[in-house]
N, C-alpha and C positions, 0 to 999 in steps of 0.2 A: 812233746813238741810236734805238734800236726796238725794240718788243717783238717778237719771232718767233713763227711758228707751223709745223710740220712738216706732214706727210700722218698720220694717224691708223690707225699698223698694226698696233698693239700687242692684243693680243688678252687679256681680262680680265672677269669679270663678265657677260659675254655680247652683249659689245659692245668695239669697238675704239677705243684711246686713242693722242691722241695729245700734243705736250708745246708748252709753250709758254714762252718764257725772255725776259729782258732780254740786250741786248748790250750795256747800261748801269751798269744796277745794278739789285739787289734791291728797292731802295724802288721803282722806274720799276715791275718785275716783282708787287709786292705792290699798290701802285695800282692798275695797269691790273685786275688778278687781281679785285681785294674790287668795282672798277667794273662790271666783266663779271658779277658773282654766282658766281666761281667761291670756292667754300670754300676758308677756312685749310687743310682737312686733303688738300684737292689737290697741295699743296707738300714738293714731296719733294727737298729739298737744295739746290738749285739752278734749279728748274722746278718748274712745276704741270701735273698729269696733265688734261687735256679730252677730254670723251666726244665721238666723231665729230658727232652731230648739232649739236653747236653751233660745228661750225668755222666755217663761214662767217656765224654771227652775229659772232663773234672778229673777223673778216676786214675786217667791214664795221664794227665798234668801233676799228680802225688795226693789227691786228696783222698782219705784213707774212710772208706767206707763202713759204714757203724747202722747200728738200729736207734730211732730215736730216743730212747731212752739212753742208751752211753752216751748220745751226744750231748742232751741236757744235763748228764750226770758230770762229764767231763767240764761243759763249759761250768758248771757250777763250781768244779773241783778247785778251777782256775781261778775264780772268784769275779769272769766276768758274764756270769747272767743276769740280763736286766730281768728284773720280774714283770708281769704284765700288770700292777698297780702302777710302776715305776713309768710303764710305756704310755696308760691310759693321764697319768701326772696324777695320780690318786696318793 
């Protein structure tokens, strides 16, 4: 039961994102999220997107720092990863 957080390498807007997900559930992931001040329109299916400079305010709110990979591996565990056919409506 935790909110995750990755390394932020995603590159967009001029600056690099990175994601942050429950291994619990949505409402845990919408909580933490609307707490933090991150926006509704951060949430893109399964996770909300976080600009680099506020990871380690994230970090220090409980969000428990991981390599992308446990994080995908975890939200999968949980059974809620959307796959990216699911995201594209393929």
């Amino acid at each position: 039961m935790a909110v995750l957080i990755d390394e932020p390498i995603w590159p967009a807007h001029g600056r690099l994102w990175g994601h942050l997900v429950s291994d619990t559930s949505l409402d845990e992931l919408h909580a933490f999220a609307a707490a933090a001040g991150i926006p509704d329109r951060g949430f893109d299916h399964d996770h909300y997107d976080y600009p680099e400079e506020r990871r380690e305010l994230l970090i220090a709110q409980g969000a428990e720092p991981v390599t992308g990979k446990e994080l995908v591996a975890r939200l999968s565990a949980a059974g809620l990863r959307v796959s990216q056919r699911t995201k594209r409506g393929l």
